[in-house]
MARKOLVO-351284 format. One record per residue (C-alpha): residue in one letter; x negated, y, z negated. Coordinates in steps of 0.5 Angstrom, whole numbers, padded with zeros to 4 digits, always signed. Layout:
! MARKOLVO-351284
AXYZ;...
! end
This chain:
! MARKOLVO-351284
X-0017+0011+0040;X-0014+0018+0042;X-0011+0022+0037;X-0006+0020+0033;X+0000+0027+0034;X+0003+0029+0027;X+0009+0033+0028;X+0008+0038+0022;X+0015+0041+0019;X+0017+0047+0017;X+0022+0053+0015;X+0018+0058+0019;X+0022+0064+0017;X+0018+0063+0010;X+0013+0058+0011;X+0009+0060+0018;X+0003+0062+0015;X+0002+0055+0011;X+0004+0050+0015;X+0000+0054+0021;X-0006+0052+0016;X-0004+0045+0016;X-0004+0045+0023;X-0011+0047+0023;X-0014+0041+0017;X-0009+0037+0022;X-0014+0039+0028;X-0020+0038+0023;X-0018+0031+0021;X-0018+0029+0028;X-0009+0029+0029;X-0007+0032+0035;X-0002+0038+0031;X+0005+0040+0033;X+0009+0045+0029;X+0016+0044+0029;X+0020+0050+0026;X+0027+0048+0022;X+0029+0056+0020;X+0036+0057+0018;X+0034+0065+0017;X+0030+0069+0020;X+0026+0069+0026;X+0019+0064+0025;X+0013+0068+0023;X+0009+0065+0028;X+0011+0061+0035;X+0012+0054+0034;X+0011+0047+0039;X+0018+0046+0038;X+0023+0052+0035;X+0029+0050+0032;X+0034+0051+0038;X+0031+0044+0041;X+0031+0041+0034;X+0038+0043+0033;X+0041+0040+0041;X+0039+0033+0038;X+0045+0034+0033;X+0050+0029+0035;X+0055+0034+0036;X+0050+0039+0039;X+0047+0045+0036;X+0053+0049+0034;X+0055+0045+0028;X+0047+0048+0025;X+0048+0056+0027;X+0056+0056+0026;X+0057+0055+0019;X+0056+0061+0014;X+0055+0058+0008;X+0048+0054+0008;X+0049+0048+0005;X+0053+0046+0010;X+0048+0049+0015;X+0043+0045+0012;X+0046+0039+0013;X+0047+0039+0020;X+0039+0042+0021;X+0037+0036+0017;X+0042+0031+0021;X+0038+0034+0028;X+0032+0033+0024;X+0033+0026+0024;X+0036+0025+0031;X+0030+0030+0033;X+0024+0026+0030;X+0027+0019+0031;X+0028+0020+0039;X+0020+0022+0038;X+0017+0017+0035;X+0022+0012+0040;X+0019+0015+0045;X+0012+0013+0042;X+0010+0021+0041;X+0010+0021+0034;X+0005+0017+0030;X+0006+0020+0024;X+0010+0027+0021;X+0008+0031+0014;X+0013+0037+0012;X+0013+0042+0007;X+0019+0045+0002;X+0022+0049-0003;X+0028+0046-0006;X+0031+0047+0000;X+0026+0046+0006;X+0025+0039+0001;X+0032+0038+0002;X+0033+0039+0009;X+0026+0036+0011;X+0025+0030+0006;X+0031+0025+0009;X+0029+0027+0017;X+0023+0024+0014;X+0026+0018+0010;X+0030+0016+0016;X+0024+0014+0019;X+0022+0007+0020;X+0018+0003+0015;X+0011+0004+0016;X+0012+0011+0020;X+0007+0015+0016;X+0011+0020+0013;X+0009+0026+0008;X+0012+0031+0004;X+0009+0037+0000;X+0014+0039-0004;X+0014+0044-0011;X+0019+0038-0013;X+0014+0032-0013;X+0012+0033-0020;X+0020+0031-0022;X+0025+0027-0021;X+0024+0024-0014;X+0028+0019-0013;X+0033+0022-0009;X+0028+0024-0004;X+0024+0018-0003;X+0030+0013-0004;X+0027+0006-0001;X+0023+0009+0003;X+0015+0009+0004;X+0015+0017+0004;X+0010+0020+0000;X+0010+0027-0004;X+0005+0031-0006;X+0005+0037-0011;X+0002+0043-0009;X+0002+0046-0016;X+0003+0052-0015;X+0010+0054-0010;X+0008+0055-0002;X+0008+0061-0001;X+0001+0064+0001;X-0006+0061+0001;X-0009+0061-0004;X-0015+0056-0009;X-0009+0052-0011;X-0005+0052-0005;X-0011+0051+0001;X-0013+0044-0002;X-0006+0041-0003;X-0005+0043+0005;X-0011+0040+0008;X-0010+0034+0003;X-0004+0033+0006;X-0006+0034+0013;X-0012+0029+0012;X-0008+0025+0008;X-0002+0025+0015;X-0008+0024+0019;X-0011+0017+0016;X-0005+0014+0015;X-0002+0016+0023;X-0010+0013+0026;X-0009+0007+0020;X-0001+0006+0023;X-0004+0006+0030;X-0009-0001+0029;X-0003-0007+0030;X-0002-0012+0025;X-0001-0019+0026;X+0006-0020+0022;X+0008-0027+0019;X+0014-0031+0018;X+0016-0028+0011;X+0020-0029+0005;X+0024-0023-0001;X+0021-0024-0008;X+0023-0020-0014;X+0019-0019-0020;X+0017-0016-0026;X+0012-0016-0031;X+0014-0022-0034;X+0015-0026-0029;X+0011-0025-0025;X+0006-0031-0027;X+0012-0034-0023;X+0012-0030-0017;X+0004-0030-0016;X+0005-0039-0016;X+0009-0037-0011;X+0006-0032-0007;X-0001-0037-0007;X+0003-0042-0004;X+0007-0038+0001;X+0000-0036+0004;X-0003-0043+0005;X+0003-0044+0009;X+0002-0038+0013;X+0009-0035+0010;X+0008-0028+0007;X+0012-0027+0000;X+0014-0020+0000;X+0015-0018-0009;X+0019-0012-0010;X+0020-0009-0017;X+0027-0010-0020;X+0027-0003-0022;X+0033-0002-0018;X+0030+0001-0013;X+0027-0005-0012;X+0033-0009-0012;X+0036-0004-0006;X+0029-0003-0002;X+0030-0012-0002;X+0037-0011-0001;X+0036-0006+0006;X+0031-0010+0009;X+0034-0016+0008;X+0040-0014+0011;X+0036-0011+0017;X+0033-0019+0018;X+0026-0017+0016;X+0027-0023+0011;X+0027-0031+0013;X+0030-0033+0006;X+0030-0029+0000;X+0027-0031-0007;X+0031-0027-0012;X+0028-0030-0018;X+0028-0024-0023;X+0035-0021-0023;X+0034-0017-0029;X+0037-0010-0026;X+0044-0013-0027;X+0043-0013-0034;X+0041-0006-0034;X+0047-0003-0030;X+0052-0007-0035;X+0049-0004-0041;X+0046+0003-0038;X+0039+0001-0037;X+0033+0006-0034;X+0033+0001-0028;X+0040-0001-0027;X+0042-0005-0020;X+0044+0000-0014;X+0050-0001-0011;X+0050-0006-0006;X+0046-0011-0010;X+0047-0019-0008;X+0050-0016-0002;X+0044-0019+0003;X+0047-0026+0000;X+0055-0024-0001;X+0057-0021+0006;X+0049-0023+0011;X+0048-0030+0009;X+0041-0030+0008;X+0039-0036+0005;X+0037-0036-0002;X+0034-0038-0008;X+0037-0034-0014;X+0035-0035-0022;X+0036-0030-0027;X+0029-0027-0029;X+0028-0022-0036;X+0036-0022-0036;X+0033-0022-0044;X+0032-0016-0044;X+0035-0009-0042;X+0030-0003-0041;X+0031+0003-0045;X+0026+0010-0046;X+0022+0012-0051;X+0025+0009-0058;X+0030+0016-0059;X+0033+0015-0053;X+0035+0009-0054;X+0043+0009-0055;X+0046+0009-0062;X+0050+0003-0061;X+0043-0001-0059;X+0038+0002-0064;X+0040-0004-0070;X+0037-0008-0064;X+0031-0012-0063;X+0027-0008-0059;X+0021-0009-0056;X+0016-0003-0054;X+0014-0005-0047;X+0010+0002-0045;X+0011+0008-0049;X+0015+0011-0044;X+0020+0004-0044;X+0022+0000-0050;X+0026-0007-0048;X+0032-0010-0052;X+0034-0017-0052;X+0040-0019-0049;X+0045-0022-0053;X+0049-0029-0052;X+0056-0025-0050;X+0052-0019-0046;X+0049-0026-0043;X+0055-0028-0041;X+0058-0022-0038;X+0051-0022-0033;X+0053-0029-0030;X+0060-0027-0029;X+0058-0021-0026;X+0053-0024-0022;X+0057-0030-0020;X+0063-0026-0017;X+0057-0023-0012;X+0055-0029-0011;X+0060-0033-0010;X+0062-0029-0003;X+0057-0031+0001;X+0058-0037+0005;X+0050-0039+0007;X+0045-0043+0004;X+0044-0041-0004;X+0040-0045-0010;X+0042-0042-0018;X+0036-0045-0021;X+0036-0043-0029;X+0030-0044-0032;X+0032-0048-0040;X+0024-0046-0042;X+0025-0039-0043;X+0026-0033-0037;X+0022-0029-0039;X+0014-0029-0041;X+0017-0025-0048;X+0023-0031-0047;X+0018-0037-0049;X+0017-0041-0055;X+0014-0037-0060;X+0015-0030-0058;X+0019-0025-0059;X+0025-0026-0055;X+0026-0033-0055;X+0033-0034-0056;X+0035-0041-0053;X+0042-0040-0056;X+0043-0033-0052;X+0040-0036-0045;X+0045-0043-0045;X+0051-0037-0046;X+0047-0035-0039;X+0047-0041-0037;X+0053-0044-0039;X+0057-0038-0035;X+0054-0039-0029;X+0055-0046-0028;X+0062-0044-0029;X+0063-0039-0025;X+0059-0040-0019;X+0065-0044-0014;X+0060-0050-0011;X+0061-0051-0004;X+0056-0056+0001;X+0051-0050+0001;X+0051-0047-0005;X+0050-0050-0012;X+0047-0049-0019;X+0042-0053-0022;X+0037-0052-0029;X+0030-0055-0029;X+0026-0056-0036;X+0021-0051-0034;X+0020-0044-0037;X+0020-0039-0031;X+0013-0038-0031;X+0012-0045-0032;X+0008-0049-0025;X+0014-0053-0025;X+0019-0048-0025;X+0015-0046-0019;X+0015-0052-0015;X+0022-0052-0015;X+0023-0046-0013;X+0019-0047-0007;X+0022-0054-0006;X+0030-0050-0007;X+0026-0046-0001;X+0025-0051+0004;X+0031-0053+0002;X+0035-0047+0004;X+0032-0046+0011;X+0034-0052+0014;X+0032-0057+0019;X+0024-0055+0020;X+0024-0051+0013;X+0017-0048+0014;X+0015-0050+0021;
! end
């Protein structure tokens, strides 16, 4: 196998020195190193593969709108839209097998988006002091990767040296595993939570004996979202969205709360689906204190120490359906409302402590009301909790259903 190339980011009016050195742990590890250089100040303190100027030409509106502003947040802007356009011609051409860069605030700003853009699947890693904080805005749905260097990228030193050539090894790996091909079958979108994911591994096991893949995604919201993209990109043959419980916490003001655009790959792309109403018992809050006042008489349950979840209640429930139904109801593709009357959630089981049979049937009753039938699209309830193999079976039969003619063929 030749050696993968990594193109290693930089401000190289500030960060020449450490990123010089990534180049060098790149070389060790056995990646073929080109250093890119997207300064906005001063001249680069070493000589870069590829200077900001040809970074900057690949600007839809060329290179002016990067070097013509004053002020910088503007001219970040434009540098990370050339950045994106650069990389994305790179790896088009097949040049690029893998991209690391490293940032402050601001270089992490420019930096990361260029490399979240890439595709999925494009080793993408980012050595940022901000990787021990709030890193959603810069990882979004993407596969990129943040490492903190502990101490701030400047200079090196007995912290900073082993994030670098960790961070360079770590590129490398990833860019000669990305290169060895996969054979890639027919796959199926599927959201899961802990309490559902008894449910969610049936499924998976049976889509596996059938040559299918079922792909799981965390409804924390940016599961929801992650789902909603490649669904809307055809990544998916048929979506299996069994655990809507991002809804709940987007109308009551959850940690987890469905981006915008949930339900979007049912309402405006048609993609066939299975829906159902997974842990919309439960809105997540975080610790105990900081759950809001209107909510603290509730019943509560603490998950981790970090999350503590609440029971949804009959009057919340039917808000979720109505929300739920006006998305729902505008697609016009095959789509299954499967409600579960045995529970839906592990904690919504006989005997545990979210049962609430009166609360689920408000959920459900809502929904039968709200979803307008239509020749591809109905509701239907089961006698299974959603964990239950029975609940799973029929999901798999709605599936087939919703494929059409050849179902799993």
């Amino acid at each position: 196998m030749n050696a993968p190339r990594v193109y290693a980011i930089a401000t190289l009016d500030s960060k020449g020195l450490e990123l010089a050195y990534l180049g060098r742990a790149l070389k060790e590890a056995g990646a073929e190193a080109v250093l890119v250089d997207v300064s906005l100040k001063g001249p680069p303190r070493i000589v870069p593969d590829v200077n900001r100027e040809q970074v900057a030409a690949h600007h839809p509106d060329g290179h002016v709108p990067v070097f013509s502003e004053r002020d910088r947040e503007p001219v970040m802007r434009a540098m990370g839209e050339a950045l994106s356009h650069y990389l994305a011609a790179e790896w088009s051409a097949g040049r690029l097998q893998g991209a690391v860069g490293l940032g402050g605030s601001e270089g992490t700003a420019l930096i990361a988006p260029a490399l979240r853009a890439l595709p999925r699947g494009v080793p993408k890693v980012m050595v940022s002091t901000l990787a021990s904080g709030d890193i959603r805005a810069y990882v979004d749905t993407s596969d990129l990767c943040m490492l903190f260097p502990v101490a701030d990228i400047a200079g090196l030193n007995f912290l900073t040296r082993p994030a670098l050539r960790n961070a360079a090894f770590a590129a490398a790996g990833l860019a000669r595993g990305a290169a060895v091909a996969v054979p890639v079958a027919p796959a199926v979108g599927l959201t899961m939570f802990g309490v559902t994911t008894a449910c969610v591994d049936q499924i998976r096991t049976a889509l596996e004996a059938k040559g299918w893949e079922g792909v799981a995604f965390h409804a924390v919201g940016t599961g929801g979202a992650a789902l909603e993209e490649l669904a809307a990109q055809g990544a998916f043959r048929a979506l299996m969205d069994l655990t809507t419980t991002e809804v709940a916490d987007e109308l009551l003001g959850g940690i987890f709360p469905a981006a915008p655009g949930r339900f979007d790959a049912i309402a405006a792309h048609d993609v066939p689906a299975v829906v159902s109403v997974g842990a919309l018992d439960m809105a997540n809050f975080g610790p105990r204190p900081s759950i809001p006042a209107r909510f603290r008489h509730r019943q509560l349950y603490a998950h981790t120490p970090l999350v503590t979840l609440m029971r949804t209640n009959a009057e919340e429930n039917e808000a979720f359906a109505r929300h739920m139904a006006a998305r729902l109801n505008l697609g016009s593709g095959p789509c299954v409302i499967l409600l579960p009357e045995g529970g839906i959630s592990a904690l919504d089981a006989p005997g545990q402590p979210f049962r609430d049979p009166e609360a689920d049937e408000a959920l459900f009753r809502t929904l039968e009301k709200e979803i307008r039938p239509t020749a591809l699209r109905n509701v239907r309830r089961v006698p299974f909790h959603i964990n239950d193999p029975g609940f799973a079976r029929a999901a798999l039969a709605s599936l087939e259903e919703v494929l059409g003619p050849g179902g799993f063929s």
